[in-house]
C-alpha positions in Angstrom: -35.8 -135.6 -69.0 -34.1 -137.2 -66.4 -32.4 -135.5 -63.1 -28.6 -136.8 -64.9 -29.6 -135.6 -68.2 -30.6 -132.3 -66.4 -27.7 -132.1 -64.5 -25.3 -132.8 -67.8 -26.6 -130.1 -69.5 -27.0 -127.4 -66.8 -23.0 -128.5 -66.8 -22.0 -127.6 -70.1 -24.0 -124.6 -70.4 -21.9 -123.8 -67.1 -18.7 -124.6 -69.1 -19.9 -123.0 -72.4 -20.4 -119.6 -70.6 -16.9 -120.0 -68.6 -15.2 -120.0 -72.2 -17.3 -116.9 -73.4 -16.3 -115.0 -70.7 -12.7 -116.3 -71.0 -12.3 -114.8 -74.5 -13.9 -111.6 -73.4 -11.1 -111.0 -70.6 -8.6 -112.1 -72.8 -9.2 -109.9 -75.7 -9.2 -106.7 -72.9 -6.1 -107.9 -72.4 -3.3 -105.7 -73.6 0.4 -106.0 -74.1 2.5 -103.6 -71.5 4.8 -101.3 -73.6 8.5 -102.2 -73.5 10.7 -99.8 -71.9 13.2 -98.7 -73.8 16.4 -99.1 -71.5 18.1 -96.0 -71.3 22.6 -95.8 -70.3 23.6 -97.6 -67.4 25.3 -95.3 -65.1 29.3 -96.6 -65.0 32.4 -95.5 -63.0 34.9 -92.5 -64.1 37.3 -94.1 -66.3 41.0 -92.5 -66.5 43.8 -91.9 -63.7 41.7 -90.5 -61.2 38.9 -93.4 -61.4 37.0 -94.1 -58.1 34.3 -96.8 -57.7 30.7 -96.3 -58.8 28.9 -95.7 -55.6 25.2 -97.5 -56.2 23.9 -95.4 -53.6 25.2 -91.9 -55.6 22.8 -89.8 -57.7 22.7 -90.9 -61.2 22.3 -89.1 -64.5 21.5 -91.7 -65.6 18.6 -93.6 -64.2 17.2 -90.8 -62.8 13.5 -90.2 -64.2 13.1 -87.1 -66.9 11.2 -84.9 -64.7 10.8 -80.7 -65.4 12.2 -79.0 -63.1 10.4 -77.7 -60.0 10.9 -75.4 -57.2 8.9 -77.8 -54.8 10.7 -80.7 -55.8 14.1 -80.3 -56.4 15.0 -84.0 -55.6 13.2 -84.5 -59.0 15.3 -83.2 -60.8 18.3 -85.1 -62.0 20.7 -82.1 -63.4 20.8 -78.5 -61.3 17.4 -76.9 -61.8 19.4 -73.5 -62.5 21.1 -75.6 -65.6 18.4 -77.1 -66.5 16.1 -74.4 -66.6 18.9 -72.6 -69.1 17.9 -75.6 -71.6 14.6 -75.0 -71.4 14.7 -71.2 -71.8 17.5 -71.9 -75.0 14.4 -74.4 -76.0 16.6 -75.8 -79.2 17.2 -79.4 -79.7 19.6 -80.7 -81.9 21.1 -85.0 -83.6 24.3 -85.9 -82.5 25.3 -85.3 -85.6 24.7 -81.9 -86.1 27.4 -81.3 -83.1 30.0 -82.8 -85.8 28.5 -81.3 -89.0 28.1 -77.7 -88.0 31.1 -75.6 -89.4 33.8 -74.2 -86.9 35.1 -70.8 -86.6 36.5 -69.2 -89.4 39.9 -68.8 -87.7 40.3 -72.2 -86.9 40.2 -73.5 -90.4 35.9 -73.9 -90.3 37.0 -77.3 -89.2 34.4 -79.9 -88.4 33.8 -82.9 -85.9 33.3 -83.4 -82.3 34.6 -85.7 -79.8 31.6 -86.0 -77.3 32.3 -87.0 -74.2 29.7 -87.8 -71.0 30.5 -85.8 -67.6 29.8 -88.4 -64.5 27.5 -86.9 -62.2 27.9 -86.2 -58.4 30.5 -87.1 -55.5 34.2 -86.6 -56.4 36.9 -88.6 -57.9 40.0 -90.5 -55.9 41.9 -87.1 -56.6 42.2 -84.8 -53.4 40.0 -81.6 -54.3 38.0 -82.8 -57.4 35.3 -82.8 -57.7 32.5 -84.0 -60.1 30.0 -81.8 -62.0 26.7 -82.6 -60.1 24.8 -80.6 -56.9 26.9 -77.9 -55.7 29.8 -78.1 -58.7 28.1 -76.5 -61.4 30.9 -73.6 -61.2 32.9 -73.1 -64.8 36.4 -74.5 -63.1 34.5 -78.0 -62.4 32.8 -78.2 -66.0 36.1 -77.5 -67.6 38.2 -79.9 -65.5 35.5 -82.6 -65.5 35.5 -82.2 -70.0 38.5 -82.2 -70.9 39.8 -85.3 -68.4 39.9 -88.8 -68.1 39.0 -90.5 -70.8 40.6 -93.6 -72.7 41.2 -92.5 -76.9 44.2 -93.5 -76.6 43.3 -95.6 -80.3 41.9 -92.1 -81.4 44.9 -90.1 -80.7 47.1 -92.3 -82.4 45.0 -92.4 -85.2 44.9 -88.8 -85.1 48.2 -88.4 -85.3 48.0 -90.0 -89.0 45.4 -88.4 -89.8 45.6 -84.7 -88.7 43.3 -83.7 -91.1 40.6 -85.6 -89.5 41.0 -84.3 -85.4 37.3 -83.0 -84.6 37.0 -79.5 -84.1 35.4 -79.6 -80.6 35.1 -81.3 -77.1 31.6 -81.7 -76.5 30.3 -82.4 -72.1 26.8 -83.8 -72.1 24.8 -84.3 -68.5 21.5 -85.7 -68.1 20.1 -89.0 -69.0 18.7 -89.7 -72.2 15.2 -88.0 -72.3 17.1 -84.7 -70.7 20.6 -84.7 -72.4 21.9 -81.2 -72.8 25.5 -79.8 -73.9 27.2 -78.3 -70.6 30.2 -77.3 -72.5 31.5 -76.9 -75.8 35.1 -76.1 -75.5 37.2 -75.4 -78.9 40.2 -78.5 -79.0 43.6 -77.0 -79.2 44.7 -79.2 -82.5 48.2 -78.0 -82.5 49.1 -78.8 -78.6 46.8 -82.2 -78.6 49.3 -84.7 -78.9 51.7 -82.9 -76.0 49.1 -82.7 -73.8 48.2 -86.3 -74.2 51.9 -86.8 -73.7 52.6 -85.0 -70.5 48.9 -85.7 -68.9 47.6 -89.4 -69.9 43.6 -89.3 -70.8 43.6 -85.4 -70.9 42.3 -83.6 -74.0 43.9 -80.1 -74.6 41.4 -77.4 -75.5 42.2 -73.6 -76.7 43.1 -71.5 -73.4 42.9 -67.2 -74.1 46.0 -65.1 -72.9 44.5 -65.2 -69.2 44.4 -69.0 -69.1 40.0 -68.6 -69.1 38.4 -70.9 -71.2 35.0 -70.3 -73.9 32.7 -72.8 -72.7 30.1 -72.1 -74.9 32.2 -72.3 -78.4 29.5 -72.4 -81.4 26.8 -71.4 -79.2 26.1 -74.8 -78.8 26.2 -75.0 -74.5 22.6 -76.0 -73.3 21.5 -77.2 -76.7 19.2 -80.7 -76.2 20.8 -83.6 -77.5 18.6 -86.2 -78.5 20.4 -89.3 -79.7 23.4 -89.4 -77.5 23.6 -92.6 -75.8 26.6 -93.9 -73.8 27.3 -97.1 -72.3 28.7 -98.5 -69.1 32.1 -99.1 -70.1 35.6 -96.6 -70.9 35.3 -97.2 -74.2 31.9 -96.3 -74.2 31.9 -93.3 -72.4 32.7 -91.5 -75.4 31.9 -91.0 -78.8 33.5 -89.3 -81.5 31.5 -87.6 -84.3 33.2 -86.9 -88.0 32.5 -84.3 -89.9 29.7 -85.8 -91.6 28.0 -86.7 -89.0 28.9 -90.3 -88.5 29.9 -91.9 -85.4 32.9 -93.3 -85.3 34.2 -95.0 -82.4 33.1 -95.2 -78.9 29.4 -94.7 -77.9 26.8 -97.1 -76.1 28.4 -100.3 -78.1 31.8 -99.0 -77.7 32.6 -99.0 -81.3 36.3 -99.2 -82.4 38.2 -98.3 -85.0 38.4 -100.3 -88.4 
C-alpha cells in the first residue's frame, strides 16, 4: 500500500468516527422545557392610576417561593398572609368562586366579579396606599377591592340584566403558581349602580350598621386559586365569573362582551 493510499484511509476512518461521535452528542441532546409565561405585571387602571414603577415589587414576576423566616425577600405576598393559605391548605377553579351558592339571605345568588389587587407602593391619591409590605391591614384590602377598575360595559349590561349581577367581589394577590383570595367581600346589588354613579370605577359592597365590612364572605378569603390569570391591560385586570362557572368578560385576553 502506498504512503497516499495510507494516508486516505487513515482520513476517512478519521471522518467516519467524527460522525459517530456526532450522532452520539446529538441524541444526548435534549429539548429545554418551555416556560409557561405567567401575567405581566401592569399599572393600576381607574382615577387614581399612577405609573408602573419597573423597579417596584411585583406580584407578578416574582418567583413562587414558600415562605421563610430567613428569607423574607423571597417571598412575593406578606409571609403572615401567605402562611394563612398554607395553614387553610384548600385550593379551589376559578370557577368554583362563581358557582358556589351565596347566602341564604341574599337570594343564594351566584357569580363573582374577580378582580386582581396591584401590589406595593401607592397610587397618585394622597394617603393610599396599595396592598403589599406594610398594607396588609383590613382598611387597605377593602379600599384597594372594591376600586378602580374599568366595567363600565359590565355595569351597563348589568343594569339590563339584574338578574345576572354576580354575587361577590373577589381580590386575588400573588402570581400565578401562589394566587390566593385576600378578600371576598358580599356586592351590595341594590346600591351598585349609585355607587358607580357618584364614584366612577368603584364597586359597592354590603357595609354592617357600623360601616365594618366581612372580608371573608363564604369562607372563601385565603382559598388558592389556580387558574386565575390576568393580563397587562384595564380590561384585563378583571374577570367576571357567571354563575356557571364561565368566564365572561375580562381576564388575561381581555374578553368583551358579545
Amino acid at each position: 500500500m502506498s504512503t497516499t493510499d495510507w494516508l486516505s484511509g487513515l482520513g476517512s476512518a478519521v471522518a467516519a468516527a467524527a460522525a459517530v461521535v456526532g450522532v452520539v452528542r446529538g441524541s444526548q441532546r435534549r429539548e429545554e422545557p418551555k416556560s409557561e409565561p405567567g401575567d405581566r405585571p401592569s399599572a393600576p387602571v381607574g382615577p387614581s392610576a399612577a405609573p408602573f414603577r419597573a423597579t417596584a415589587p411585583s406580584l407578578e414576576t416574582t418567583p413562587a417561593r414558600p415562605p421563610t423566616a430567613a428569607s423574607r425577600k423571597d417571598v412575593p405576598v406578606a409571609e403572615e398572609l401567605w402562611k394563612r393559605v398554607l395553614q387553610k391548605g384548600k385550593e379551589i377553579d376559578l370557577a368554583e368562586l362563581g358557582t358556589r351558592v351565596g347566602a341564604p339571605e341574599r337570594g343564594r345568588r351566584q357569580g363573582a366579579l374577580v378582580v386582581r389587587l396591584h401590589y406595593g407602593g401607592s397610587f397618585s391619591d394622597p394617603g393610599r396606599p396599595k396592598f403589599g409590605p406594610g398594607h396588609i391591614d383590613p382598611t387597605t384590602i377593602l379600599d384597594n377591592t372594591v376600586k378602580y377598575w374599568q366595567i363600565g360595559g359590565l355595569i351597563e349590561y348589568w343594569r339590563e340584566h339584574p338578574e345576572e349581577i354576580p354575587d361577590r367581589l373577589i381580590g386575588l394577590a400573588g402570581p400565578v403558581r401562589q394566587r390566593f383570595v385576600v378578600s371576598s367581600l358580599p356586592i351590595d346589588t341594590e346600591r351598585l349602580f349609585d355607587r358607580w354613579e357618584a364614584n366612577r370605577g368603584e364597586v359597592a359592597v354590603v357595609e354592617a350598621a357600623d360601616g365594618s365590612v366581612d372580608l371573608d364572605y363564604l369562607g372563601l378569603r385565603f382559598c388558592q386559586v389556580k387558574d386565575a390569570r390576568f393580563g397587562n391591560l384595564p380590561q384585563c385586570f378583571f374577570i367576571w365569573v357567571d354563575r356557571d362557572g364561565q368566564e365572561r368578560a375580562g381576564g388575561r385576553e381581555g374578553k368583551s362582551l358579545t
